[in-house]
C-alpha positions in Angstrom: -10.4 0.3 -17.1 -8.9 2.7 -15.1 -9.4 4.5 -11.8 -7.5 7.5 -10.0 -7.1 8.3 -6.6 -5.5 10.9 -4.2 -5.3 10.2 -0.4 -4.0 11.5 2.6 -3.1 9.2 5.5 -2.0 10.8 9.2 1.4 9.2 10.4 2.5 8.7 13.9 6.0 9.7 13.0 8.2 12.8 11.9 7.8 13.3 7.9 11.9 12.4 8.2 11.0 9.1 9.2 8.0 8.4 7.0 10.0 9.3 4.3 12.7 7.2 5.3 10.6 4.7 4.9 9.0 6.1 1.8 12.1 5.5 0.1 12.9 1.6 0.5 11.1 0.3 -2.2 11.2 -3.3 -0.7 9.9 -2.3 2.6 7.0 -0.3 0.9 6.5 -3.4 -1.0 5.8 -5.3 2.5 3.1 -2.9 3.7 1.4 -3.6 0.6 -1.8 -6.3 1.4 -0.2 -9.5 -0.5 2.6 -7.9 -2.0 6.2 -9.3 -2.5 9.5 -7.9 -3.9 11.7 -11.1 -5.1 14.0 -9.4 -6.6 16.6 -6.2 -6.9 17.8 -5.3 -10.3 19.7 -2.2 -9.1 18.2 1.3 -7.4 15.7 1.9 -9.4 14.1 -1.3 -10.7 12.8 -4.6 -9.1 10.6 -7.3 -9.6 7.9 -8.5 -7.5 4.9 -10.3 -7.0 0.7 -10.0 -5.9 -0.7 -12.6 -4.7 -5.0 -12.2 -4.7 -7.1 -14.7 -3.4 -10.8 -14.7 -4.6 -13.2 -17.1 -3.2 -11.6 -20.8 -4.5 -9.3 -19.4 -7.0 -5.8 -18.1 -6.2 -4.1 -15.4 -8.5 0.0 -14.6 -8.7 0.6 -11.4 -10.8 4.2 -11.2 -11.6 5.3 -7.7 -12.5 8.2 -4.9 -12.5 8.9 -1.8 -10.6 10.1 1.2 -11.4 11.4 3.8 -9.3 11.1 7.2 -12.5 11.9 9.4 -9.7 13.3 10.7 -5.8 12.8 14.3 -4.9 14.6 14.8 -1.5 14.0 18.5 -0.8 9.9 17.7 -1.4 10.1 14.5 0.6 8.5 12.6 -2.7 8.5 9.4 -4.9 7.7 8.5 -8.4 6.9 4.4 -8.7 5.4 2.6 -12.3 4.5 -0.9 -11.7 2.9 -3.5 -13.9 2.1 -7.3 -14.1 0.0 -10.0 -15.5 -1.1 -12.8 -14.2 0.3 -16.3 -14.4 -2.3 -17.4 -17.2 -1.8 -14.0 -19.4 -5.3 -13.4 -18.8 -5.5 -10.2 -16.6 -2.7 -7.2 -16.4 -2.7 -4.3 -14.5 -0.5 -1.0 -13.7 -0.6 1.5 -11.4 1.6 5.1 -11.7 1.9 6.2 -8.2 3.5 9.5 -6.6 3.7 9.7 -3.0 5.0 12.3 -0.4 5.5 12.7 3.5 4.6 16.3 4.4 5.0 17.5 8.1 2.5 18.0 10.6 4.9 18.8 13.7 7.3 17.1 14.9 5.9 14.0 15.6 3.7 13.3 13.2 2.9 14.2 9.3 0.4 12.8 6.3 1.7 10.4 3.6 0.1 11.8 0.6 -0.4 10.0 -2.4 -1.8 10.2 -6.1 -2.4 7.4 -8.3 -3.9 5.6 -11.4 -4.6 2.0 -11.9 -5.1 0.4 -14.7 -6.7 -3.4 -15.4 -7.5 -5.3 -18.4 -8.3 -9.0 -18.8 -10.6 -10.9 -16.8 -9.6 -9.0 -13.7 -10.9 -6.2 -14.7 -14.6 -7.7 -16.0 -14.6 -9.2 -12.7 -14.0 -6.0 -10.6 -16.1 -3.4 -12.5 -17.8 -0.5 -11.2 -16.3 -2.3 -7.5 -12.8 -1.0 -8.7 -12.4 2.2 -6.9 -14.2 1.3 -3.4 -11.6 -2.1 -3.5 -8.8 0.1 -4.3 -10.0 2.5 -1.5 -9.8 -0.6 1.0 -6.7 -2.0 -0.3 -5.0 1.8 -0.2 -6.1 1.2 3.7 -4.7 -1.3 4.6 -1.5 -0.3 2.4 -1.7 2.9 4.8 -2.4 1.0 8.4 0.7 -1.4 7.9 2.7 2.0 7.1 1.6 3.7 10.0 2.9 0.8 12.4 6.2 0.7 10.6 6.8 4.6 11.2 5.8 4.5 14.5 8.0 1.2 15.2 10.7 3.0 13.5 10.1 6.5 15.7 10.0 4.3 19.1 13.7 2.9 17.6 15.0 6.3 17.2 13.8 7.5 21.2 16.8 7.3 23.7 18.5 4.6 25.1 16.0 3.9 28.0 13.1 3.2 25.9 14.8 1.0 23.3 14.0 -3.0 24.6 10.2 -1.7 24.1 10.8 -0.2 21.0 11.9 -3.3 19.7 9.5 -5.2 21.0 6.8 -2.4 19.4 8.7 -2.9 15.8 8.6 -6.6 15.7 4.7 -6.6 17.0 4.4 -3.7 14.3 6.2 -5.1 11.2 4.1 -7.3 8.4 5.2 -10.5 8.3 7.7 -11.5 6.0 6.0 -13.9 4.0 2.8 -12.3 3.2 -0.9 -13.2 3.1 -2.7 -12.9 -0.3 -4.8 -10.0 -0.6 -8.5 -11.6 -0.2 -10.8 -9.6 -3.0 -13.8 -11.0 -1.7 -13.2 -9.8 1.8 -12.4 -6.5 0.7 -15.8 -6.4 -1.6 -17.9 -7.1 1.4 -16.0 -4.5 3.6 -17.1 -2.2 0.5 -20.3 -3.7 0.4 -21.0 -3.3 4.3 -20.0 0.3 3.9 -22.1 1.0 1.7 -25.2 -0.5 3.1 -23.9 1.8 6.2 -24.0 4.6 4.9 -27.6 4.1 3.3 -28.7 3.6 6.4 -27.2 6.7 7.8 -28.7 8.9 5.0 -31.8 7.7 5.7 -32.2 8.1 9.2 -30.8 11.7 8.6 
């Protein structure tokens, strides 16, 4: 099964400094919702880990990055990642390209394209709910960015603003051990929105 998205997220910071950003692959890693780099091979590849929580059960998918490509003048990245899970029983991929293009100085959208790929039970179990999920997880994936950035463009101010931009980047910055990424949360999110918008269309 595969899905493929393209979204466009406004970032409190200079494109400079969301691609700064953009280009640490472990610190991407830690916006991701229940995502983990363990290790560094060298500059372009790493290995890593998902952790996905759904209901009682607990999944750990165990996979490799690969960073295909770094375009500096266009601000953009090329990342292949895949996994399975620990039982063999559900794999996924995703080919992602992402970019910071400026808005003005102190801001500018983190664009990104991408297609995901699952097999296995994972898959089965996801269904037609694969796209809205991936939609909410892309979300939250984009919040935790945001607050980096901004930490990051508060750290960069002058001198006489630093002891609260410190403060803002360590109020701002995931935690370092991360939370597993609760599917059935982020079904009902989807599910809530969609009842929403029902409700909106009829009204109107």
């Amino acid at each position: 099964m595969k899905v493929q998205l393209e979204k466009s997220y406004p970032m409190p910071a200079s494109a400079d400094t969301a691609w700064a950003l953009l280009q640490d692959v472990e610190g991407v890693a830690s916006c991701m919702p229940g995502a983990k780099i363990t290790e560094k091979i060298d500059a372009q590849h790493y290995k890593g880990t998902v952790a996905v929580k759904l209901g009682p059960a607990n999944l750990s998918f165990r996979g490799e990055i690969e960073v295909k490509g770094i375009d500096l003048a266009a601000r953009s990245l090329h990342l292949f990642a895949k996994g399975t899970d620990s039982t063999g029983g559900s794999a996924a991929s995703m080919d992602l390209s992402a970019r910071a293009e400026a808005v003005d100085a102190a801001s500018s959208n983190l664009v990104g394209t991408s297609e995901v790929t699952m097999s296995g039970k994972i898959a089965t179990f996801g269904g037609r709910m694969m796209g809205p999920v991936s939609d909410q997880i892309l979300g939250q994936f984009a919040a935790n960015f945001a607050a980096k950035v901004q930490a990051m463009q508060a750290a960069a101010a002058p001198a006489a603003t630093t002891t609260s931009a410190t403060a803002s980047a360590q109020a701002a910055t995931p935690a370092d051990e991360p939370k597993p990424l609760n599917g059935l949360a982020l079904m009902w999110a989807v599910i809530k929105g969609w009842f929403s918008s029902l409700f909106a269309a009829k009204k109107s």
